[in-house]
N, CA, C and O atoms as a CHARMM CRD file, in Angstrom:
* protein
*
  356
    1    1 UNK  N      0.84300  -1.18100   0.00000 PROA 1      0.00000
    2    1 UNK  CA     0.00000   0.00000   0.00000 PROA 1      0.00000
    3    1 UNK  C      0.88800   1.24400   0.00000 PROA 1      0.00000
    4    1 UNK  O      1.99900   1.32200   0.52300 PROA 1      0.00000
    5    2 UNK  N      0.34800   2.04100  -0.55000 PROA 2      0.00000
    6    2 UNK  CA     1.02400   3.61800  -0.68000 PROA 2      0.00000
    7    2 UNK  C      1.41900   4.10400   0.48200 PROA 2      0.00000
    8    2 UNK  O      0.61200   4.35200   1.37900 PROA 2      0.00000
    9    3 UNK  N      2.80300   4.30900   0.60400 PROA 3      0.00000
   10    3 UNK  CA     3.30200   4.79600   1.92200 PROA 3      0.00000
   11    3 UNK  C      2.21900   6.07100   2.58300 PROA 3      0.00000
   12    3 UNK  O      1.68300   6.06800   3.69200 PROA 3      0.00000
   13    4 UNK  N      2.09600   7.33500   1.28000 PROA 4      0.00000
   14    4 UNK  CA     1.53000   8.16300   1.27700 PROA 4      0.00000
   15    4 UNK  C     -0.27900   8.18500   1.88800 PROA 4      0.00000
   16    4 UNK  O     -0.90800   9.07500   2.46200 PROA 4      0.00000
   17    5 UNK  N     -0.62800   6.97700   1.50900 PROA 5      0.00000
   18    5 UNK  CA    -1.86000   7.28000   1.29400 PROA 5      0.00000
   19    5 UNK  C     -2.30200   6.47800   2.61000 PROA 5      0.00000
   20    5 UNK  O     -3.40500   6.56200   3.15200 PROA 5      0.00000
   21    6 UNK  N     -1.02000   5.53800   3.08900 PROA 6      0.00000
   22    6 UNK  CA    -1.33600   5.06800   4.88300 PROA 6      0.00000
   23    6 UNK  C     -1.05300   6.18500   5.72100 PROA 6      0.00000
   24    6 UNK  O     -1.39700   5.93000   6.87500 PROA 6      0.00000
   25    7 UNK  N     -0.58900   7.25900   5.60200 PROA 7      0.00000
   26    7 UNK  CA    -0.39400   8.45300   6.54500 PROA 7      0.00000
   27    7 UNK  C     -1.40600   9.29600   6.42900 PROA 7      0.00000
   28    7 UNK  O     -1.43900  10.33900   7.08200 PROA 7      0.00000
   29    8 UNK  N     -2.27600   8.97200   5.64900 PROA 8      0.00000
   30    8 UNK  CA    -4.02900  10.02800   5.97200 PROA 8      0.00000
   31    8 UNK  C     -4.83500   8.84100   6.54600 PROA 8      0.00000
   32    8 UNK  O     -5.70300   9.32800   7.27100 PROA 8      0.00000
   33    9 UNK  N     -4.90200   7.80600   6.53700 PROA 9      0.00000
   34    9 UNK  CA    -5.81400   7.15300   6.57600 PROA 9      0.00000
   35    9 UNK  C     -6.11000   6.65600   7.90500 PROA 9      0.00000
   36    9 UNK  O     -5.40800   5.68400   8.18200 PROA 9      0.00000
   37   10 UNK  N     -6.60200   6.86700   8.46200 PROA 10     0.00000
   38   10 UNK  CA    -7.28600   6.66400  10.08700 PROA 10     0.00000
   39   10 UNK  C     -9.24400   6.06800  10.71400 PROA 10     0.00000
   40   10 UNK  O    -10.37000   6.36000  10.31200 PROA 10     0.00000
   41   11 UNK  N     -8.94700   5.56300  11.33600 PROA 11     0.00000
   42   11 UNK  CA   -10.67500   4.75800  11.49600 PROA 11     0.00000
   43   11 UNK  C    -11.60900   5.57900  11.25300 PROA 11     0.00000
   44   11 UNK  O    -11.51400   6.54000  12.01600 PROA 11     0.00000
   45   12 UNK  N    -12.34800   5.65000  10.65300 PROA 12     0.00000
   46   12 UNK  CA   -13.63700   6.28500  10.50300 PROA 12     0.00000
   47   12 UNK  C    -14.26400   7.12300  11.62100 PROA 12     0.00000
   48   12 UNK  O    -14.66000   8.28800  11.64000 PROA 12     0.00000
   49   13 UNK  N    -14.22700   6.13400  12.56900 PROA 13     0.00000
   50   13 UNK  CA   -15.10500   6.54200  14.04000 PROA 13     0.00000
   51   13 UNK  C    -14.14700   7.30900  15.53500 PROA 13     0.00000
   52   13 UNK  O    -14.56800   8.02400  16.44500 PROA 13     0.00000
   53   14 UNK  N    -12.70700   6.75800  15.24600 PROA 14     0.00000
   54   14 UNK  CA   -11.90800   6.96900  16.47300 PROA 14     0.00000
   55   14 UNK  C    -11.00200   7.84300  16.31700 PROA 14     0.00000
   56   14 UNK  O    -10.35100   8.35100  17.23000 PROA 14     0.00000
   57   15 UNK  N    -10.83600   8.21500  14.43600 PROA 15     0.00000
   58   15 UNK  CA    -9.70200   8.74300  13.92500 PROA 15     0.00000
   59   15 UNK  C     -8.67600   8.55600  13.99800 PROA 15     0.00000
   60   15 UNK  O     -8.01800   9.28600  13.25600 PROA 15     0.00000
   61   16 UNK  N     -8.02800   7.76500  14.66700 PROA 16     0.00000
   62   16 UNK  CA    -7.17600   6.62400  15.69800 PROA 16     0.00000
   63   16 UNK  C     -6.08000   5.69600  13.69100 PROA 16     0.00000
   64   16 UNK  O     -6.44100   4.89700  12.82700 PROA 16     0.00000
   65   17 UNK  N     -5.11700   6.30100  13.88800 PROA 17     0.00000
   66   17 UNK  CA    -4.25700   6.03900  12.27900 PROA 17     0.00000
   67   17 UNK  C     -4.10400   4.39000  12.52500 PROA 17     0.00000
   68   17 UNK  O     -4.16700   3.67200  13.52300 PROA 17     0.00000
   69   18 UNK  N     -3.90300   4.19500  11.29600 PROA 18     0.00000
   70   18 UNK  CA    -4.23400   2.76700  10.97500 PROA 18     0.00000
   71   18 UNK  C     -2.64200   2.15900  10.14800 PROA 18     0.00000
   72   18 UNK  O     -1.86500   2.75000   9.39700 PROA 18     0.00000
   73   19 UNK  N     -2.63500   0.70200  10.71500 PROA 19     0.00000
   74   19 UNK  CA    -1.13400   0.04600   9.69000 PROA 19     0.00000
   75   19 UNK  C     -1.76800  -1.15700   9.08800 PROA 19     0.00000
   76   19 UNK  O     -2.84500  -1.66100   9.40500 PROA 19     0.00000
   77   20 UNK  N     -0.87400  -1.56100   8.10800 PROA 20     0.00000
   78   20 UNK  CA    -0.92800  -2.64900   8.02500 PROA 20     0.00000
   79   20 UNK  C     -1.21100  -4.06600   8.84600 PROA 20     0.00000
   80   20 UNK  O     -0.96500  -3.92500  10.04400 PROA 20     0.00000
   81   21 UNK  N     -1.54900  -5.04600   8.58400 PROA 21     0.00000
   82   21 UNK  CA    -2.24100  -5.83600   9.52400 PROA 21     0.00000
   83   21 UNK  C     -0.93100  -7.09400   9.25500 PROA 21     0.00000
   84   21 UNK  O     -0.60600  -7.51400   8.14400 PROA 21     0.00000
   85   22 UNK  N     -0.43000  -7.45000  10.35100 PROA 22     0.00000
   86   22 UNK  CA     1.10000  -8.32800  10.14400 PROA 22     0.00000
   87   22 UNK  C      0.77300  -9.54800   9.14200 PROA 22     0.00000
   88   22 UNK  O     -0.04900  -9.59700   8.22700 PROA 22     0.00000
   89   23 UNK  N      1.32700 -10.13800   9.42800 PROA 23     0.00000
   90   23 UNK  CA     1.62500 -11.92800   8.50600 PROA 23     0.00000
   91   23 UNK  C      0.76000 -12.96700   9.85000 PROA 23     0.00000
   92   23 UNK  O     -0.15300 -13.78600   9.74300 PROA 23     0.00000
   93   24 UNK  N      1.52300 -12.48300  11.05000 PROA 24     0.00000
   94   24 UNK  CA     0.87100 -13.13000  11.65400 PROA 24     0.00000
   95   24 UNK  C     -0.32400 -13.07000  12.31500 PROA 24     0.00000
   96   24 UNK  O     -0.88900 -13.98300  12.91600 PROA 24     0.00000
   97   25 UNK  N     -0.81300 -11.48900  12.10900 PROA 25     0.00000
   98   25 UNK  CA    -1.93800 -10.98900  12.58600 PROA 25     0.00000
   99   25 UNK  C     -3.01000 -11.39000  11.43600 PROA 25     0.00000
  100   25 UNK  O     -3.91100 -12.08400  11.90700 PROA 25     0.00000
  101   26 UNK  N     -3.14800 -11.12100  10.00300 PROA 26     0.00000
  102   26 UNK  CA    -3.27500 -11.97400   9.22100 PROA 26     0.00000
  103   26 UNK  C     -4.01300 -13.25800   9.39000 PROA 26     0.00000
  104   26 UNK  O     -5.16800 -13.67700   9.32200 PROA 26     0.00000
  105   27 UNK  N     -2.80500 -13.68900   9.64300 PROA 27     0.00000
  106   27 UNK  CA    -3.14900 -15.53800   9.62500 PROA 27     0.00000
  107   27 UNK  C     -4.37500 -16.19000  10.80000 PROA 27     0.00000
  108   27 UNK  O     -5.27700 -17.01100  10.63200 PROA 27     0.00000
  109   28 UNK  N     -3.78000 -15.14200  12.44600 PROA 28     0.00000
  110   28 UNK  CA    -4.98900 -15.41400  12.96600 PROA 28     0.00000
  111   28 UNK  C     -6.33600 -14.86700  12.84500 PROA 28     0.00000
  112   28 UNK  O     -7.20500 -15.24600  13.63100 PROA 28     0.00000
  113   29 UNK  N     -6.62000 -13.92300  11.83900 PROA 29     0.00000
  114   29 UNK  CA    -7.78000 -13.44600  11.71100 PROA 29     0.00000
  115   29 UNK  C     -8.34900 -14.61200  10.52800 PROA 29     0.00000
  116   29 UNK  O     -9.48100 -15.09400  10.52000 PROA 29     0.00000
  117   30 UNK  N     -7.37500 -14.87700   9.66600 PROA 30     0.00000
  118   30 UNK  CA    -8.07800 -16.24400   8.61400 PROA 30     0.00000
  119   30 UNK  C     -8.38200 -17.20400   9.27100 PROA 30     0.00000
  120   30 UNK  O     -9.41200 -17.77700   8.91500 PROA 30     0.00000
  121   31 UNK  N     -7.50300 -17.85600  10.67400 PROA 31     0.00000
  122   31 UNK  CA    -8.06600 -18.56700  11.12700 PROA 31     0.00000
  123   31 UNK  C     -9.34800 -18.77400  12.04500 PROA 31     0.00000
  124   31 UNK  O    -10.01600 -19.78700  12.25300 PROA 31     0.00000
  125   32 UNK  N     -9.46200 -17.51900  12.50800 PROA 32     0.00000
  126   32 UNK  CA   -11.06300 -17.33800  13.10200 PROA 32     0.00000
  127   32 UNK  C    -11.84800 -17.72800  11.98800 PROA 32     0.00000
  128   32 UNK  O    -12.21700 -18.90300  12.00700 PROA 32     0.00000
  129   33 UNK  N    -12.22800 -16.96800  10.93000 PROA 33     0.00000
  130   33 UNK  CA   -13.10200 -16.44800  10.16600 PROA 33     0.00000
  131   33 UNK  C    -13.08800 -18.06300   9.64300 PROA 33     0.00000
  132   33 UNK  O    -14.14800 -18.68700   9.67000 PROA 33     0.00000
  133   34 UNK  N    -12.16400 -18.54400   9.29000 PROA 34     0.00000
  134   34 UNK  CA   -12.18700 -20.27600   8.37100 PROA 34     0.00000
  135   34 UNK  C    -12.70900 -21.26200   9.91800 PROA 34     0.00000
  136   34 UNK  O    -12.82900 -22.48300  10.02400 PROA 34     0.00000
  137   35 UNK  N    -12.92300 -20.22600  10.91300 PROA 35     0.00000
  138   35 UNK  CA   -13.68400 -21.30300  11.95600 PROA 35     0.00000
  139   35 UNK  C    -15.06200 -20.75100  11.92500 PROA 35     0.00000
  140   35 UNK  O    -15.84400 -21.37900  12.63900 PROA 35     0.00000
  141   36 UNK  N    -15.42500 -20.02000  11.46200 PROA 36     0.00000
  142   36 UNK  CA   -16.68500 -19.16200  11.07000 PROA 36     0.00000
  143   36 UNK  C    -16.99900 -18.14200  12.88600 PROA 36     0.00000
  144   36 UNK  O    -18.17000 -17.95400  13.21500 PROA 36     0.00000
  145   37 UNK  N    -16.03700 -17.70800  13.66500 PROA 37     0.00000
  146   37 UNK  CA   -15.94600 -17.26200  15.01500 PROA 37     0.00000
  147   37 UNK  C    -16.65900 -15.33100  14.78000 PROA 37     0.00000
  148   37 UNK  O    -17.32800 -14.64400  15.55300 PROA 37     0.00000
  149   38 UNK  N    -15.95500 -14.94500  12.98500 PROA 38     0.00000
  150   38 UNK  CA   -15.97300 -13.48700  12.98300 PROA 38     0.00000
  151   38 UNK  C    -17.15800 -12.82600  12.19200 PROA 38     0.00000
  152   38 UNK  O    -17.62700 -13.13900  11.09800 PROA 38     0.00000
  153   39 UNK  N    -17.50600 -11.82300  13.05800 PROA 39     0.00000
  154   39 UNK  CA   -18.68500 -11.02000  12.48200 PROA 39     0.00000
  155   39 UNK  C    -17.72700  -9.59200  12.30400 PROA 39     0.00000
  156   39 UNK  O    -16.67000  -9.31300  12.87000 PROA 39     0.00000
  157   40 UNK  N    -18.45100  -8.87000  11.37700 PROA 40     0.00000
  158   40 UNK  CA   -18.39100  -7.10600  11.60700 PROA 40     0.00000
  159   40 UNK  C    -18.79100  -6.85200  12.58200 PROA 40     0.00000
  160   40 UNK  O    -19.12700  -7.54500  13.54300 PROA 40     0.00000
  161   41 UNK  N    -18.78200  -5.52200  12.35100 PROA 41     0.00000
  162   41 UNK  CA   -18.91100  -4.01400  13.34900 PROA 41     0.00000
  163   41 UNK  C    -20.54600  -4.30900  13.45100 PROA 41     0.00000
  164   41 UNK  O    -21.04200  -4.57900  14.54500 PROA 41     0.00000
  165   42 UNK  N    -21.38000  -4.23900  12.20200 PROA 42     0.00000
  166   42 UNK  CA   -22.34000  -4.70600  11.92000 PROA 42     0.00000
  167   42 UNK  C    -23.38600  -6.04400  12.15200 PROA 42     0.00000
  168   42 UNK  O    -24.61100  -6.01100  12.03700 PROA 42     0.00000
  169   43 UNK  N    -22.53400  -7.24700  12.51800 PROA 43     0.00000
  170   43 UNK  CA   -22.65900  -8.19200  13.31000 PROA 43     0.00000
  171   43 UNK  C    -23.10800  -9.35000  12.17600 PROA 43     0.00000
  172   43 UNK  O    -23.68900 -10.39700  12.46100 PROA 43     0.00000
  173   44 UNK  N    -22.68300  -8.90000  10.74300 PROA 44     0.00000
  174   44 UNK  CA   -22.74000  -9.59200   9.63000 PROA 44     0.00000
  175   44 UNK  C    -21.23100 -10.92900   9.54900 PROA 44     0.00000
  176   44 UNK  O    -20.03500 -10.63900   9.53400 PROA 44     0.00000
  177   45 UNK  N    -21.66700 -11.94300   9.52000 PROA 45     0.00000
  178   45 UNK  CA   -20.65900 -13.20900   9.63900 PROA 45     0.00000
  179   45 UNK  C    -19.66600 -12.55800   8.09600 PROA 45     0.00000
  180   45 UNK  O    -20.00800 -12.18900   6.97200 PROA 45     0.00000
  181   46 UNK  N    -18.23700 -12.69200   8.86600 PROA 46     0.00000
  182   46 UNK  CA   -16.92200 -12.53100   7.45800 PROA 46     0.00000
  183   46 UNK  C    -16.81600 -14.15800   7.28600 PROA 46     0.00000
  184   46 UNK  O    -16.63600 -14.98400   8.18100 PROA 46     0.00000
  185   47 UNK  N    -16.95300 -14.34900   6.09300 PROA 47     0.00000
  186   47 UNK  CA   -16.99700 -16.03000   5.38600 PROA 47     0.00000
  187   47 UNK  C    -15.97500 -15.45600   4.31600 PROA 47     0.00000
  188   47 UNK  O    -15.16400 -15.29000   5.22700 PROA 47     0.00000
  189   48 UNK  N    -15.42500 -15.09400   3.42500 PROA 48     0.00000
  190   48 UNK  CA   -14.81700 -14.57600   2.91700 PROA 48     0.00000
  191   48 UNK  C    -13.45500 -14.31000   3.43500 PROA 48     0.00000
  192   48 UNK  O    -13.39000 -13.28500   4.11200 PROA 48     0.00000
  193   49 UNK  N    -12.20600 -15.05600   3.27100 PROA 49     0.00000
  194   49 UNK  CA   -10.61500 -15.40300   3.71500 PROA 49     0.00000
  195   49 UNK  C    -10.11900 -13.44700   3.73700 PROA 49     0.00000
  196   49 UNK  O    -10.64400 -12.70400   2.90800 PROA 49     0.00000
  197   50 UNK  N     -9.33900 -13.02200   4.53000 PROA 50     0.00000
  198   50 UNK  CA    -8.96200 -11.69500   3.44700 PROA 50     0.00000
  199   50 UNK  C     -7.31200 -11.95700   3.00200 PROA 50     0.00000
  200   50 UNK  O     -6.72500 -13.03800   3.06400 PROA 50     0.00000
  201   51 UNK  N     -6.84200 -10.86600   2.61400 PROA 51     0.00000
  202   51 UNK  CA    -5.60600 -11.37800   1.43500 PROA 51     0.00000
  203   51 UNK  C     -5.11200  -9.87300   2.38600 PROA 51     0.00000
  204   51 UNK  O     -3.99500 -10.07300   2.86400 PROA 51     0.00000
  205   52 UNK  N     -5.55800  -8.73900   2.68500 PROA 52     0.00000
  206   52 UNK  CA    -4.42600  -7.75000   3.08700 PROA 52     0.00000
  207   52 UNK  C     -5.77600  -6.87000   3.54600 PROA 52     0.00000
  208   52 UNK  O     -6.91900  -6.75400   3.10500 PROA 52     0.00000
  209   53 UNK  N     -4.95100  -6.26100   4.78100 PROA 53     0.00000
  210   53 UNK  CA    -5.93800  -5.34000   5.72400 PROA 53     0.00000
  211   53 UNK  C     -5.29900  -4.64900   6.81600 PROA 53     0.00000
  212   53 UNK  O     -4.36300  -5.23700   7.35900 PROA 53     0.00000
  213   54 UNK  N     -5.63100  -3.51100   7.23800 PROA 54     0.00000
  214   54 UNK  CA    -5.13200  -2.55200   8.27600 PROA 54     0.00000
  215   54 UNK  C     -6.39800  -2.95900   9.56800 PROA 54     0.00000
  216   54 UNK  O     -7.55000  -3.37900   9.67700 PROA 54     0.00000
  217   55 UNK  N     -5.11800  -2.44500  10.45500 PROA 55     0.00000
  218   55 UNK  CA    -5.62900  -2.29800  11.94500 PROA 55     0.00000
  219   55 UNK  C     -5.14300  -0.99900  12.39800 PROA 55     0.00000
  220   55 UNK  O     -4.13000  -0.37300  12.08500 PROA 55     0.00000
  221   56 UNK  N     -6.49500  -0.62500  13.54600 PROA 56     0.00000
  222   56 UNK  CA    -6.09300   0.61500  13.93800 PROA 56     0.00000
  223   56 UNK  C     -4.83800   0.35300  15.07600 PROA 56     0.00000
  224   56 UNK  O     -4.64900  -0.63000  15.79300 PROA 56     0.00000
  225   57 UNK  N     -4.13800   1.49400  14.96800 PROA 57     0.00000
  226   57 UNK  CA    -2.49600   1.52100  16.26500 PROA 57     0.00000
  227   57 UNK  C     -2.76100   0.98800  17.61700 PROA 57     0.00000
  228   57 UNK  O     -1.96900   0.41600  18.36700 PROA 57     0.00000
  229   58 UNK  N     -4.73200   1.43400  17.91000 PROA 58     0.00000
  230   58 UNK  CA    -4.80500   0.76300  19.12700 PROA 58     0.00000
  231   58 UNK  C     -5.04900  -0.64900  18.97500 PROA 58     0.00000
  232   58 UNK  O     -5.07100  -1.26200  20.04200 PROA 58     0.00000
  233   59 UNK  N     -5.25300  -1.38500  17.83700 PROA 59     0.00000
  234   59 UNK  CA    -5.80300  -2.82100  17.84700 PROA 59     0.00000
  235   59 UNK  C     -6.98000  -3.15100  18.21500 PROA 59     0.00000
  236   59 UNK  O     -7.23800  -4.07600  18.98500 PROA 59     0.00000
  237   60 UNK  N     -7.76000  -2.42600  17.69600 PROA 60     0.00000
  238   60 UNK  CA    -9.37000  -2.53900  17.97900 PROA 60     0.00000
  239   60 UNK  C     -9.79100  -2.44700  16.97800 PROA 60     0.00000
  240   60 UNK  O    -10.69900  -3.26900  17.10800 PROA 60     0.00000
  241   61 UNK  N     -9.88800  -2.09600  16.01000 PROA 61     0.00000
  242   61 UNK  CA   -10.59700  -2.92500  14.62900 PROA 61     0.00000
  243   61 UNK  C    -10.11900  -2.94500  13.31600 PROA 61     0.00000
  244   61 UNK  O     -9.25700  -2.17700  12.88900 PROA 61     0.00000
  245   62 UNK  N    -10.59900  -3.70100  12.76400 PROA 62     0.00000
  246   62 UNK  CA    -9.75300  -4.29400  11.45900 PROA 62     0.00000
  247   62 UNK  C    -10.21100  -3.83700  10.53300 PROA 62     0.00000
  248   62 UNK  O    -11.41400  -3.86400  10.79200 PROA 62     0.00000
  249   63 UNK  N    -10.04500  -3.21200   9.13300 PROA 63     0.00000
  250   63 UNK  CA   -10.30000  -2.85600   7.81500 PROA 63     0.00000
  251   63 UNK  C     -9.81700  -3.51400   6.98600 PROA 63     0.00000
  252   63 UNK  O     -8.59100  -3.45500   6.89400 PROA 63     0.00000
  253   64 UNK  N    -10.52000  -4.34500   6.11000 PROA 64     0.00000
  254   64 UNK  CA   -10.04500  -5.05600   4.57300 PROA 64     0.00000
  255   64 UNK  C     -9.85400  -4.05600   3.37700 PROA 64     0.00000
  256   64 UNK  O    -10.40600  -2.95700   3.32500 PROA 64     0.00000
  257   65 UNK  N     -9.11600  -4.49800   2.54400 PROA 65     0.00000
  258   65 UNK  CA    -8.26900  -3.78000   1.67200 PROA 65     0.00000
  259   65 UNK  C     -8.88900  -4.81300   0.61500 PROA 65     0.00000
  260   65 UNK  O     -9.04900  -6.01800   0.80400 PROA 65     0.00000
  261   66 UNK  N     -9.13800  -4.23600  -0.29900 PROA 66     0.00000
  262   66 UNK  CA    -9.71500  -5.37200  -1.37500 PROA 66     0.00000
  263   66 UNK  C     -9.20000  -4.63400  -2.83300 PROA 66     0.00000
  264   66 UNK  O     -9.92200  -3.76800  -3.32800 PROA 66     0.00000
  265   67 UNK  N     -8.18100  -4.94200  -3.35700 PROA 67     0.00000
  266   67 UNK  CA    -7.75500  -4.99200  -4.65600 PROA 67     0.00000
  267   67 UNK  C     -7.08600  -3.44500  -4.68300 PROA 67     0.00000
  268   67 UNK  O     -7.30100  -2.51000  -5.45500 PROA 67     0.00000
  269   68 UNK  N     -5.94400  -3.58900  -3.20700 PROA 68     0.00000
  270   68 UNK  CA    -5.44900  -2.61200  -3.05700 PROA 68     0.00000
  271   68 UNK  C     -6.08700  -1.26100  -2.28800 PROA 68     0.00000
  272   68 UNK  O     -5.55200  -0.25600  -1.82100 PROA 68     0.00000
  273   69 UNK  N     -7.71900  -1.78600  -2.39100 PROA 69     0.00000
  274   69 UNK  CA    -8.48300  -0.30400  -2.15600 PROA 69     0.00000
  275   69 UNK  C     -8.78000  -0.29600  -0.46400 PROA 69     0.00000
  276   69 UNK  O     -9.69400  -1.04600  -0.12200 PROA 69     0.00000
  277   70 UNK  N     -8.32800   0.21800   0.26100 PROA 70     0.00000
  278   70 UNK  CA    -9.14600   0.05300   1.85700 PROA 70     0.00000
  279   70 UNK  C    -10.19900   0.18400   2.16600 PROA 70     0.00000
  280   70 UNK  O    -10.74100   1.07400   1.51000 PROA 70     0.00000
  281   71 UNK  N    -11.00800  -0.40600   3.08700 PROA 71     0.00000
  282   71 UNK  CA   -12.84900  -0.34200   3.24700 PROA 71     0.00000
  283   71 UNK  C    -12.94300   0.20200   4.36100 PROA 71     0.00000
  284   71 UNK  O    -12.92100  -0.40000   5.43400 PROA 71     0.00000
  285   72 UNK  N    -13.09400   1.79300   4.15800 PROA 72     0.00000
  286   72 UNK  CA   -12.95300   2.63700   5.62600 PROA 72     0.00000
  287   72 UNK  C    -14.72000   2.18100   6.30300 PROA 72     0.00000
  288   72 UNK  O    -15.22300   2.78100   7.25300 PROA 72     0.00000
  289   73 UNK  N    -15.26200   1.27000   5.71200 PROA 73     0.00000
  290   73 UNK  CA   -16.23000   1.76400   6.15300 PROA 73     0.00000
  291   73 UNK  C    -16.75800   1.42300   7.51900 PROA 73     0.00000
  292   73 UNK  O    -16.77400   0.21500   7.75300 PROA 73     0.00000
  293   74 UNK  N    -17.25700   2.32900   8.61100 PROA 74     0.00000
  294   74 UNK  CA   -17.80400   1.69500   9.84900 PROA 74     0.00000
  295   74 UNK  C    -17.98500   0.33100  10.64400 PROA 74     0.00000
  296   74 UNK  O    -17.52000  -0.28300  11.60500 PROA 74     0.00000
  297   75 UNK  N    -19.32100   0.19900   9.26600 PROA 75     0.00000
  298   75 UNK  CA   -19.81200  -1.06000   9.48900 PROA 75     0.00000
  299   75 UNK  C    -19.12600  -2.16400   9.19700 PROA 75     0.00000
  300   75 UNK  O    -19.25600  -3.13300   9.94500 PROA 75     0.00000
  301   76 UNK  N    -18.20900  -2.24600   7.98900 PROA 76     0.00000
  302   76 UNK  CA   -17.71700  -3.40400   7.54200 PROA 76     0.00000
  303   76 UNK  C    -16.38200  -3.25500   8.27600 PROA 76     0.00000
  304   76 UNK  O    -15.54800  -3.87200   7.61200 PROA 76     0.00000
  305   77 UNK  N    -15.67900  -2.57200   9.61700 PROA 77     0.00000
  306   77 UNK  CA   -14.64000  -3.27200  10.64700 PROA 77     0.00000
  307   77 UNK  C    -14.72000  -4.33300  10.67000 PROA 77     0.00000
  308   77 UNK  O    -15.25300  -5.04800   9.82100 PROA 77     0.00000
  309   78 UNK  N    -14.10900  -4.70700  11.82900 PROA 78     0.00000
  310   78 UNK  CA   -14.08700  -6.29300  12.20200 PROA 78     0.00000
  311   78 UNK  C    -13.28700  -5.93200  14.01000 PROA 78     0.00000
  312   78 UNK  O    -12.07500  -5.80200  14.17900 PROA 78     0.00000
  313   79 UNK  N    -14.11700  -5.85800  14.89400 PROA 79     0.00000
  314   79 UNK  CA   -13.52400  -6.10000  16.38600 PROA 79     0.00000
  315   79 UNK  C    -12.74100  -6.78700  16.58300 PROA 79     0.00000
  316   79 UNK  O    -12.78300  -7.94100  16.15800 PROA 79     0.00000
  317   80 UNK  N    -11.75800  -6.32000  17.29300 PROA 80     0.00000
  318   80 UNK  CA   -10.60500  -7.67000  17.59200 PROA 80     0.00000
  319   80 UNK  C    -10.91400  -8.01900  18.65000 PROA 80     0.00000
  320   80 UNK  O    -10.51500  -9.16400  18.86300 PROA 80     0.00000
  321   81 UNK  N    -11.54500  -7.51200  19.60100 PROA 81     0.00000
  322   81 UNK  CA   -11.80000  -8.33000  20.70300 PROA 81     0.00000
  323   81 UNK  C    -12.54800  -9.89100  20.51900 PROA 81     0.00000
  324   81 UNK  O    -12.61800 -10.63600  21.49600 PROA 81     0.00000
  325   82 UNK  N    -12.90700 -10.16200  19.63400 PROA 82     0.00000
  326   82 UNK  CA   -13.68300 -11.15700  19.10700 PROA 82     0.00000
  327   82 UNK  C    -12.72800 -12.43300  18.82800 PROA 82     0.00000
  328   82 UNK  O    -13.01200 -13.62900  18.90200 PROA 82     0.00000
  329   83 UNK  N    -11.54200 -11.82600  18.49400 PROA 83     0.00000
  330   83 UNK  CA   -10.48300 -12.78300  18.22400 PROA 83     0.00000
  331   83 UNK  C     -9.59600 -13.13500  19.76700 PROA 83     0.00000
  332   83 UNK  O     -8.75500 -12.56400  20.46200 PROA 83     0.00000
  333   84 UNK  N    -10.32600 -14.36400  19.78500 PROA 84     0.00000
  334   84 UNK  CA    -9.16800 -15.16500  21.21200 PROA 84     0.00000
  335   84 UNK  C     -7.54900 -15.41800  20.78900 PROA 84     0.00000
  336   84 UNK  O     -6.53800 -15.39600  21.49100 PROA 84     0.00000
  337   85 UNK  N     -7.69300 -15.61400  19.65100 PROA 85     0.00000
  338   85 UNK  CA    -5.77900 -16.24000  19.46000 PROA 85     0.00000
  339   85 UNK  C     -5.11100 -14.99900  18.90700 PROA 85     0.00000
  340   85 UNK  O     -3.89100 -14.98600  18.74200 PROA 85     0.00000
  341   86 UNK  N     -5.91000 -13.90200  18.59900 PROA 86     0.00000
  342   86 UNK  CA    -5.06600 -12.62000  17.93200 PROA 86     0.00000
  343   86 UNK  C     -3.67400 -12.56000  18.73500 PROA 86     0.00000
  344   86 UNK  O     -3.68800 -12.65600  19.96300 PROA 86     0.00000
  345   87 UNK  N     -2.64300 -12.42200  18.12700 PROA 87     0.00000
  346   87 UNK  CA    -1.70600 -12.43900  18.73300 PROA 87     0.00000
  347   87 UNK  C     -1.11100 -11.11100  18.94200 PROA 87     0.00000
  348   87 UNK  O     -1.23800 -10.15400  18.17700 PROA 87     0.00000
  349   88 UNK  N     -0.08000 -11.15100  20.66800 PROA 88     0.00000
  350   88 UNK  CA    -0.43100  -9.45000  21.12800 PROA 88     0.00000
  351   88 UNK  C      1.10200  -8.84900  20.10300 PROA 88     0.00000
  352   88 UNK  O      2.00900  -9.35700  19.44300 PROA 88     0.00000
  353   89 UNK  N      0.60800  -7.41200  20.53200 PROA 89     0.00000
  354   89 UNK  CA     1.52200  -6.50900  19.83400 PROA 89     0.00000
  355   89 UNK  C      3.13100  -6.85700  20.04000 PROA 89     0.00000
  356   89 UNK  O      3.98800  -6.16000  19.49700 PROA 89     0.00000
């Protein structure tokens, strides 16, 4: 992702700046979701693997990136508190 365009980009709701989401942070969010454990913000089930996504600095919710593009949107977060194996900072 654009170095540039991760230094505006911050949560919707908390304004709270946002990074990249690790390899291993990643992997345990595929593995919730491939256990069917994750809903949105919205409380809509993620069935759908993701491939690349930001988290806010505090680690409270997740944004998917879909074909490069980020999904600032509210509803479609993803709580991390929801995730038991998220692994810590």
């Amino acid at each position: 992702m654009d170095k540039r365009l991760l230094d505006i980009l911050c949560c919707p709701v908390s304004k709270t700046p946002v990074r990249p989401l690790s390899k291993r942070e990643l992997d345990a969010l595929n593995d919730a979701i491939a256990a069917g454990t994750v809903d949105s913000v919205a409380g809509v089930a993620v069935r759908e693997r993701i491939a690349e996504a930001l988290i806010t600095i505090d680690r409270k919710v997740i944004y998917r990136v879909e074909d490069g593009i980020p999904v600032m949107l509210p509803e479609e977060g993803i709580g991390t508190l929801q995730l038991t194996d998220f692994p810590a900072a």
